[in-house]
C-alpha positions as CSV (number, residue, x, y, z in Angstrom):
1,X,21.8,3.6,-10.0
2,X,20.2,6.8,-11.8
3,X,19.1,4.3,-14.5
4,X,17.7,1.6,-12.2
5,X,15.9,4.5,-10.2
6,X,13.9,5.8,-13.7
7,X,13.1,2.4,-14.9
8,X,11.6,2.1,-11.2
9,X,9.9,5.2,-11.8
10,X,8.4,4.1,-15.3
11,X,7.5,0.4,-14.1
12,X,4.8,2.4,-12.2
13,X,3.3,3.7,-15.4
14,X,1.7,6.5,-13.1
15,X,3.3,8.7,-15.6
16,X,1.5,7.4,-18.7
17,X,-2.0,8.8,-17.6
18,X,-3.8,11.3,-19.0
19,X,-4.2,14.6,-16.4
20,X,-7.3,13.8,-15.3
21,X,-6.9,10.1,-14.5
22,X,-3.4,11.3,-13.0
23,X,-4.9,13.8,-11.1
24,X,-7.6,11.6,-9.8
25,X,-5.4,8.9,-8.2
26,X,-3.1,11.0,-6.7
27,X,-5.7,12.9,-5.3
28,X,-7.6,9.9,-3.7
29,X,-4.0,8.1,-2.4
30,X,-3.2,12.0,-0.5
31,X,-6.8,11.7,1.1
32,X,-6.1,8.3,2.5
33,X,-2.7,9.3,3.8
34,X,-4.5,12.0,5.2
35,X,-7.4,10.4,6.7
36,X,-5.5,7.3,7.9
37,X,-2.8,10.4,9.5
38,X,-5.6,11.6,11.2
39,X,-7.0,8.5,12.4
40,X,-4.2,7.1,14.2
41,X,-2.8,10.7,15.8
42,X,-7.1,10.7,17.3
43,X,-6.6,7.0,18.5
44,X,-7.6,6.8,22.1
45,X,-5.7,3.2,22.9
46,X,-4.9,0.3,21.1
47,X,-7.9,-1.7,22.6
48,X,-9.8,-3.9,20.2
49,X,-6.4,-5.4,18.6
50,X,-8.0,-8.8,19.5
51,X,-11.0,-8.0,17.2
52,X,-8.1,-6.3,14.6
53,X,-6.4,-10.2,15.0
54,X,-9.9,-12.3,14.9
55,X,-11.2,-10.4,11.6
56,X,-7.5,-10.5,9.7
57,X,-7.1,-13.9,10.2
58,X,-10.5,-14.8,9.6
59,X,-10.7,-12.7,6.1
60,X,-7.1,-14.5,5.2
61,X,-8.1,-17.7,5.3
62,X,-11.7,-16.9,3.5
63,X,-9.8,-15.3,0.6
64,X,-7.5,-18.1,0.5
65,X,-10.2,-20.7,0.8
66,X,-11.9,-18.8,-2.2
67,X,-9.2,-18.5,-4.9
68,X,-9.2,-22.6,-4.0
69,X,-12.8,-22.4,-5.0
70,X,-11.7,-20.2,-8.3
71,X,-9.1,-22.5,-9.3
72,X,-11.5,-25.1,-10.3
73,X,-12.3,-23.0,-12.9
74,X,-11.1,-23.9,-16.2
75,X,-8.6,-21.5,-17.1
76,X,-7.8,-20.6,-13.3
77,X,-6.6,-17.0,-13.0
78,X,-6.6,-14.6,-10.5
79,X,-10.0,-14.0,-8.5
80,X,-13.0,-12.8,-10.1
81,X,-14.7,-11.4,-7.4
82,X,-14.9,-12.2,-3.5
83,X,-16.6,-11.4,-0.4
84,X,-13.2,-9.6,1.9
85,X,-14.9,-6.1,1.7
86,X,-17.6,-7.7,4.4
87,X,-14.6,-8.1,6.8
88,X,-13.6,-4.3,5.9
89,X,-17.0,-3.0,6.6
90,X,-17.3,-4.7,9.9
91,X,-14.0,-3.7,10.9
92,X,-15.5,0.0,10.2
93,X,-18.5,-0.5,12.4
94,X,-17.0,-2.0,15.4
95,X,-13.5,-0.7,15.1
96,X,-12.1,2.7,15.7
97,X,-11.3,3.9,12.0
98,X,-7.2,3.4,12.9
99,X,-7.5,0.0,13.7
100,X,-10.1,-0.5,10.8
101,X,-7.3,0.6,8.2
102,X,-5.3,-2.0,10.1
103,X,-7.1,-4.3,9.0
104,X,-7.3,-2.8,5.6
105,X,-3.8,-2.4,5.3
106,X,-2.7,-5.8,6.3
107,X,-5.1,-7.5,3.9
108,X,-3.7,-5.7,1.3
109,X,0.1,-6.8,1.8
110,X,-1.3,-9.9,2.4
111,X,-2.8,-9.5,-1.6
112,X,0.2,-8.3,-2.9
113,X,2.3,-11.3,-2.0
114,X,0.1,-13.7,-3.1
115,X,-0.9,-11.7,-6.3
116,X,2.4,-11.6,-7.6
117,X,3.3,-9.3,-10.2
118,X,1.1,-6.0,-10.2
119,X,1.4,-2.2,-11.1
120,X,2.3,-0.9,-8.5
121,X,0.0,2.5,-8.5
122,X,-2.8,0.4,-8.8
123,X,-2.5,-1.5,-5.8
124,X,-1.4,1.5,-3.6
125,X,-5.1,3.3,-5.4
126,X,-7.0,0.4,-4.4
127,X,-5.8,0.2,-1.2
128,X,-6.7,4.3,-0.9
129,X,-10.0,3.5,-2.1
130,X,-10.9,0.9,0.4
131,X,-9.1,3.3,3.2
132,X,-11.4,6.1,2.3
133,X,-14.2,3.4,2.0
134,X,-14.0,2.3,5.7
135,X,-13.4,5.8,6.7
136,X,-17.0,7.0,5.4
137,X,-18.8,3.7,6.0
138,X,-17.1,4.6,10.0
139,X,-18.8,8.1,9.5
140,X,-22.2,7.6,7.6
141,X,-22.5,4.5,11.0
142,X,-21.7,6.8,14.0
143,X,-24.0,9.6,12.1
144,X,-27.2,7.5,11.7
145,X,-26.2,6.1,15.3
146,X,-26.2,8.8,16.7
147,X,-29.9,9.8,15.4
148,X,-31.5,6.0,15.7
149,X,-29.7,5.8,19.1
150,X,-28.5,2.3,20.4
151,X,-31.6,0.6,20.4
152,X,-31.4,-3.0,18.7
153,X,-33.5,-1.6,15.3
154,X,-31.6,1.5,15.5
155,X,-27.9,-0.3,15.0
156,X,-29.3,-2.3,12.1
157,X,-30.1,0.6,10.7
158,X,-26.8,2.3,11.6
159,X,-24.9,-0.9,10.0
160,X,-27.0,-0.9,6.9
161,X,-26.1,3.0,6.2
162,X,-22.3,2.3,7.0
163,X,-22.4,-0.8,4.6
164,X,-24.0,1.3,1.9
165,X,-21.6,4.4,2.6
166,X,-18.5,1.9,1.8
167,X,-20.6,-0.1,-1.1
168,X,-21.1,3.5,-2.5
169,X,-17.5,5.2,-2.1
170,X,-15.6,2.0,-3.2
171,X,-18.4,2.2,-6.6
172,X,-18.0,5.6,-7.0
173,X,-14.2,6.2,-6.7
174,X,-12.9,3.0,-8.4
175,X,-15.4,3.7,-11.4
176,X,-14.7,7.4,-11.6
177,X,-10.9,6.1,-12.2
178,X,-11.9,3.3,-15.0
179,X,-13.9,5.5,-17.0
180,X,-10.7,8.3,-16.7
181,X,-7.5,5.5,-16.9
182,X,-9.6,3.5,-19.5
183,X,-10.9,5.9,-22.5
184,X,-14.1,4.7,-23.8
185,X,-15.0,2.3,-20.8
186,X,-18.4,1.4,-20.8
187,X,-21.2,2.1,-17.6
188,X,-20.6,-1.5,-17.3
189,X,-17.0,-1.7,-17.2
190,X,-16.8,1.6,-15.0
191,X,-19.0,0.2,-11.8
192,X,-20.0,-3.3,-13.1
193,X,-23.3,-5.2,-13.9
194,X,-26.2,-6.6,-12.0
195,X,-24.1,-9.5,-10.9
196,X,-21.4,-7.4,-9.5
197,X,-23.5,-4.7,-7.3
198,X,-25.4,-8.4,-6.4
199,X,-21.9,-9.8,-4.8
200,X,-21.1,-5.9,-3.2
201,X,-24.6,-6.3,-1.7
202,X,-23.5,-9.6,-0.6
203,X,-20.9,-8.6,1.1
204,X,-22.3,-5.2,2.8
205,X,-24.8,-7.7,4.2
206,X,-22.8,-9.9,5.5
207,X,-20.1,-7.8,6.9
208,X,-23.2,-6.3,9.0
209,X,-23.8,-9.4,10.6
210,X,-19.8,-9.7,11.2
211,X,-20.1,-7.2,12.9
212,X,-23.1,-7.9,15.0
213,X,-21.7,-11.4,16.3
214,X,-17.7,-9.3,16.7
215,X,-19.9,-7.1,19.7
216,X,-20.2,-10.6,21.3
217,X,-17.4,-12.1,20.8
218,X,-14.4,-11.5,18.1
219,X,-14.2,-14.8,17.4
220,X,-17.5,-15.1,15.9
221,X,-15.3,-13.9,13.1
222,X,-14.8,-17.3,12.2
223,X,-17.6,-18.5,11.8
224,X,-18.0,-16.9,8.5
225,X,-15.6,-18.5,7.0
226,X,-17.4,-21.9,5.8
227,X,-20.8,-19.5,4.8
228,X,-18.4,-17.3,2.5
229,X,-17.1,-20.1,0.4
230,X,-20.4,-21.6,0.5
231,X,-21.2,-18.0,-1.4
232,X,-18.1,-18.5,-3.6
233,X,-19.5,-21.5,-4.6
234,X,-22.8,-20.3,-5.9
235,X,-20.4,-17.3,-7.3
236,X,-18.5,-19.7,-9.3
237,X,-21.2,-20.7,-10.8
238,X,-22.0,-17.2,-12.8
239,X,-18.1,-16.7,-13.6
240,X,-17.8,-20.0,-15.7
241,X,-21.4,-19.5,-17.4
242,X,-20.0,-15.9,-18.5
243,X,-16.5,-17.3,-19.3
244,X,-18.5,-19.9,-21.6
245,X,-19.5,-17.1,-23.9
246,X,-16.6,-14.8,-23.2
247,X,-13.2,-14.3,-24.7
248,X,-10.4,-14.0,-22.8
249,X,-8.0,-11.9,-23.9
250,X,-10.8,-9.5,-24.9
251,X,-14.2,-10.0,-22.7
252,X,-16.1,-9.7,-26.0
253,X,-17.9,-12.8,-27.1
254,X,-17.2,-15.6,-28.6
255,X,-17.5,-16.0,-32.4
256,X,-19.8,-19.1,-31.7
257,X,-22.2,-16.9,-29.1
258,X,-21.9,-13.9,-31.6
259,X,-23.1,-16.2,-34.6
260,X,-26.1,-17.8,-32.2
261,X,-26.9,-13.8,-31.3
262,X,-27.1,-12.7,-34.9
263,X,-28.7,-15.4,-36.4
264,X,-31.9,-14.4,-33.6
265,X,-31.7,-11.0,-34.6
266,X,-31.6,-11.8,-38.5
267,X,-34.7,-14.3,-37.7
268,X,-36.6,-11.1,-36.3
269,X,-35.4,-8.5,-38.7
270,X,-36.4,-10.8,-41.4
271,X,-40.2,-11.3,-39.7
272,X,-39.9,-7.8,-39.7
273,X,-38.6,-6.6,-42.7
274,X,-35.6,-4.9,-41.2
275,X,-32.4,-4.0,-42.4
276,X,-29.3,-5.2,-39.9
277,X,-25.8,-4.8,-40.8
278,X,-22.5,-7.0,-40.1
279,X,-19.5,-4.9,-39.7
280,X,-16.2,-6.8,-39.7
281,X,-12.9,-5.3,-38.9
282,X,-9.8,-5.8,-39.0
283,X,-6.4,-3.8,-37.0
284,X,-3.7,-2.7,-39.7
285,X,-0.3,-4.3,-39.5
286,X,-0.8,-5.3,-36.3
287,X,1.7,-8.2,-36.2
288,X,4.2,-5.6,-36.3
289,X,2.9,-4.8,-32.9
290,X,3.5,-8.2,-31.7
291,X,7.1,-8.5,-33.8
292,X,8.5,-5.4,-32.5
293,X,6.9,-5.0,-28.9
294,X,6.3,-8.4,-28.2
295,X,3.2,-10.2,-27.3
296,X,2.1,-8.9,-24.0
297,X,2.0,-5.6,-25.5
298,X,0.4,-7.0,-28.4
299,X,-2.6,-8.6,-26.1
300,X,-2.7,-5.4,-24.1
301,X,-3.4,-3.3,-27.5
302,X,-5.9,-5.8,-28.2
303,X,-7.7,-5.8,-24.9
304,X,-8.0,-1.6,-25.8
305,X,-9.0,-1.9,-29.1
306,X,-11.9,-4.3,-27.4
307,X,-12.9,-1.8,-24.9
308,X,-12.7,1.1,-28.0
309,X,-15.2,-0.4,-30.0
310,X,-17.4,-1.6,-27.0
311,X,-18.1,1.5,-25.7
312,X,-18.8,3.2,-29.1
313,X,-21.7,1.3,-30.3
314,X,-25.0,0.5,-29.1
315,X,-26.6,-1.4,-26.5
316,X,-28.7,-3.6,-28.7
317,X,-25.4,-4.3,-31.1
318,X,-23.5,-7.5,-30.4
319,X,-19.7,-7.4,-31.1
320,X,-17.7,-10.6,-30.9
321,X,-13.8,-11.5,-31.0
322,X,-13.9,-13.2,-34.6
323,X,-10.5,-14.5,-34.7
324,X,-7.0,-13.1,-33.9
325,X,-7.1,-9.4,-34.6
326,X,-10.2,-9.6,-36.5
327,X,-13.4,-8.2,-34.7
328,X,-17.3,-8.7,-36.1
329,X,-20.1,-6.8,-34.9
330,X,-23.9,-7.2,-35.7
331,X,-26.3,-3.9,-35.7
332,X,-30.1,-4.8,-35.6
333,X,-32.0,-2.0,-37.4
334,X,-29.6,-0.5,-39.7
335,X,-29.7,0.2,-42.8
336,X,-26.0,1.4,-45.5
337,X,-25.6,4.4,-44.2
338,X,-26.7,3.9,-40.6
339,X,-24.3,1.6,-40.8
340,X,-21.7,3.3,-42.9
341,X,-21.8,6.3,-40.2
342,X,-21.4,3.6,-37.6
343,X,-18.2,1.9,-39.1
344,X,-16.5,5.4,-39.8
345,X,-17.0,6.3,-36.3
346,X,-15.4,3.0,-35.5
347,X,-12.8,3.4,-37.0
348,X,-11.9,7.0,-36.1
349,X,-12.2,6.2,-32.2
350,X,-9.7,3.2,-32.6
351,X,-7.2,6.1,-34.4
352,X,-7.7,8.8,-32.4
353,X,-7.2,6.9,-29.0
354,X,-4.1,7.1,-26.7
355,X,-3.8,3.4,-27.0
356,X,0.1,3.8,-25.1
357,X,-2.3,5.2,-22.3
358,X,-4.6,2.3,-22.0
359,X,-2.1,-0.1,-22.2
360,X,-0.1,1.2,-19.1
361,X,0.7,-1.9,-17.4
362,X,3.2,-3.1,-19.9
363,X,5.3,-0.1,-20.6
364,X,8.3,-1.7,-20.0
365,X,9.2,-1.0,-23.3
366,X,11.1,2.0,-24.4
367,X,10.2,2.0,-28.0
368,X,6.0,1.9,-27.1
369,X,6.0,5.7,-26.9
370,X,2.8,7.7,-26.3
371,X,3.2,10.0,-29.3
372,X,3.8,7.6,-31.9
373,X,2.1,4.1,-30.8
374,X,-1.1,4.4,-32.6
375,X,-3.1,1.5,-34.1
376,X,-5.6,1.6,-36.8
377,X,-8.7,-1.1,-38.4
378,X,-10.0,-1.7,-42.0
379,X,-13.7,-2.6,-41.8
380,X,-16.0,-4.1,-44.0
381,X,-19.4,-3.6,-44.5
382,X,-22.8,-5.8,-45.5
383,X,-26.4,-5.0,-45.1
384,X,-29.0,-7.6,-44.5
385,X,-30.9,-8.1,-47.6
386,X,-29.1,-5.9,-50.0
387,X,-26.1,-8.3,-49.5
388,X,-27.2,-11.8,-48.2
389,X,-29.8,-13.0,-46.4
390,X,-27.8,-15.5,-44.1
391,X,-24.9,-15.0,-41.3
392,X,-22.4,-16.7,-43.6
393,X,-23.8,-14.7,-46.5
394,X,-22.7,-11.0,-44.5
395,X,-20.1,-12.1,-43.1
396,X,-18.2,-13.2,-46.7
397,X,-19.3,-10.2,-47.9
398,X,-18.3,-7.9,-45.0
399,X,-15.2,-9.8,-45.7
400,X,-14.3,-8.8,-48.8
401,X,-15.3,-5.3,-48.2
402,X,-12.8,-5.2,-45.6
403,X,-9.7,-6.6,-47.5
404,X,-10.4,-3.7,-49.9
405,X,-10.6,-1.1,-47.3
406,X,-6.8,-2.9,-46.6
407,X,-6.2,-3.1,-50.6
408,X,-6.9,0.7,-50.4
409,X,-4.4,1.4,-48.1
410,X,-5.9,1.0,-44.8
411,X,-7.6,2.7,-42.3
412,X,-10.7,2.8,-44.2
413,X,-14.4,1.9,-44.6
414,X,-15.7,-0.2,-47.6
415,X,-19.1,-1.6,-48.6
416,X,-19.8,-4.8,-49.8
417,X,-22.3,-2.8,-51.9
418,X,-19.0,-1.1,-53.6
419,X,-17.0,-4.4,-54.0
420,X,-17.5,-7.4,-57.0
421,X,-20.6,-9.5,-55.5
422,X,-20.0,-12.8,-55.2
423,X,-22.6,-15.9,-55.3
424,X,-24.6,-16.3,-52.4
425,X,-23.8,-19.8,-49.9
426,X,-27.6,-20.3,-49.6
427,X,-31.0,-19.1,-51.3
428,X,-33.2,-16.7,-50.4
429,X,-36.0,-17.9,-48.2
């Protein structure tokens, strides 16, 4: 029983965080206990369960109906992104805030059965998140209402500022924990791009009118459903373009995409005159990961040593998945020791990270320990024209560089500069 009870404990992989990121979600799952605590010992009646019913069972079958829309993409998969915060936020407007988290918290065990497998601390964080999320979108609404007063102009205004108080907490919180679970996460991975703060904007906007036709009548509720997957339609739509270009086991791009990228940016740094380097890079002895841990560990490690190097480089720079556990990456405007400086840094991120950390949802195993679980890359490096003056030119000699960074005992940088040159596939042009 002691045994079962610790590998419980571990399966949660709360444990593996660093303090901060430890700190962080404890501290936002005890405000939700809190606030939900307090919300339900200040409830005045358990009038408005009708509207608590009408909005559940609405949201239920939306996010059903929507994964249906998902699976027709290719790989299927869990759900990119849908549209159930709108019923959270109108349940916040309308509701008091007990029976909003209600709603909140049946949505959620509805998400965890049909989700299958999660961790477990993630889930119960999310489901804090969205708790405090209705909580001030509840506040930031009675506030503003209370200023604009209960005119017709002065509730849209009162909805808009709720909607915007949830958009803003959920961003805040759930990116605040990315950035502090996930070393080296990216603005991008942290709160999302342009299309994602689209689809939250989406969903603010429609959970205001939710909540507009609930004060008629709670079964309005229902009538969102077909203009929801109507939007999970047009938001199908952006999810395969990106999975076009898009690994899957990494999110970085696809060797094809990367070569299309660089050979642009080699057109204008040749119109130019520019240098541009090709950095290509390989993990050390990584099927060792993969023959000793397995291969869920082995993609998790992966997925890291993705996120690693795609926070440490630049915005202009384009990094691709170029096969297995190799990784290329393209930097416009850089010259040897630019680029040299570039690699090095590289390289000491990926050593230097607590990889066990980031990959927290399969520590299962009792041999991946935090101490000793370390990964480390070779990388090669060309420089456009010094060593070819084509894609195919770099990369063979990025190549080579790299197999002599291994040759040389790994977890180092070499040059193609440094290395035997070899005969170019085209001419100069």
């Amino acid at each position: 029983m002691v045994a079962q009870s610790r590998q419980a404990i571990r399966s949660w992989a709360l444990w593996t965080l660093t303090v901060p990121a430890f700190a962080v979600v404890v501290f936002v799952d005890l405000a939700a206990i809190g606030y939900g605590v307090h919300a339900f010992a200040d409830r005045p009646s358990w009038r408005g369960l009708d509207v608590v019913f009408a909005l559940t069972l609405s949201a239920l079958i939306s996010v059903d109906g929507a994964r249906r829309v998902e699976n027709r993409r290719s790989r299927g998969g869990a759900l990119h992104k849908d549209l159930a915060p709108a019923w959270m936020i109108a349940a916040a407007v309308i509701l008091h805030p007990a029976l909003a988290i209600l709603v909140v918290v049946l949505l959620r065990i509805w998400w965890r059965i049909r989700a299958g497998k999660c961790i477990p601390y993630r889930w119960a964080f999310s489901t804090a998140v969205y708790i405090l999320a209705v909580g001030a979108a509840h506040g930031v609404f009675v506030a503003v209402r209370g200023v604009t007063g209960d005119s017709g102009l002065g509730l849209v205004v009162s909805m808009v500022a709720g909607a915007a108080a949830y958009v803003a907490t959920d961003t805040v919180l759930c990116g605040l924990a990315i950035s502090l679970i996930i070393p080296g996460s990216s603005r991008r991975d942290a709160v999302g791009g342009l299309d994602d703060l689209s689809t939250d904007a989406t969903a603010a906007t429609l959970g205001c009118l939710l909540a507009a036709a609930c004060l008629i009548s709670p079964w309005f509720a229902f009538v969102a459903i077909p203009i929801t997957l109507t939007a999970q339609r047009a938001l199908l739509l952006g999810q395969l373009e990106s999975e076009a270009q898009t690994d899957p086991k990494t999110s970085l791009t696809r060797v094809d995409w990367w070569r299309r990228r660089t050979e642009e940016m080699l057109r204008i740094a040749r119109n130019q005159r520019e240098p541009m380097a090709v950095l290509l890079l390989d993990i050390d002895h990584f099927k060792q990961v993969n023959d000793r841990h397995g291969h869920l560990v082995g993609d998790e490690a992966l997925r890291a040593v993705a996120t690693i190097l795609r926070s440490a480089i630049r915005v202009k720079d384009v990094i691709g998945r170029f096969g297995g556990e190799e990784f290329v990456i393209a930097l416009p405007d850089t010259g040897l020791d630019e680029a040299t400086v570039t690699a090095d840094r590289l390289r000491t991120a990926v050593a230097a990270s607590p990889l066990a950390a980031m990959c927290a949802g399969v520590l299962d195993d009792p041999d991946l320990d935090p101490d000793t679980f370390q990964l480390t890359v070779s990388i090669g490096v060309a420089v456009y024209p010094t060593d070819g003056v084509t894609v195919d030119d770099l990369l063979l000699r990025a190549d080579r560089a790299m197999y002599a960074a291994k040759a040389a005992g790994r977890n180092r940088v070499r040059l193609a500069a440094d290395t035997l040159p070899l005969p170019r596939l085209s001419s100069s042009r």
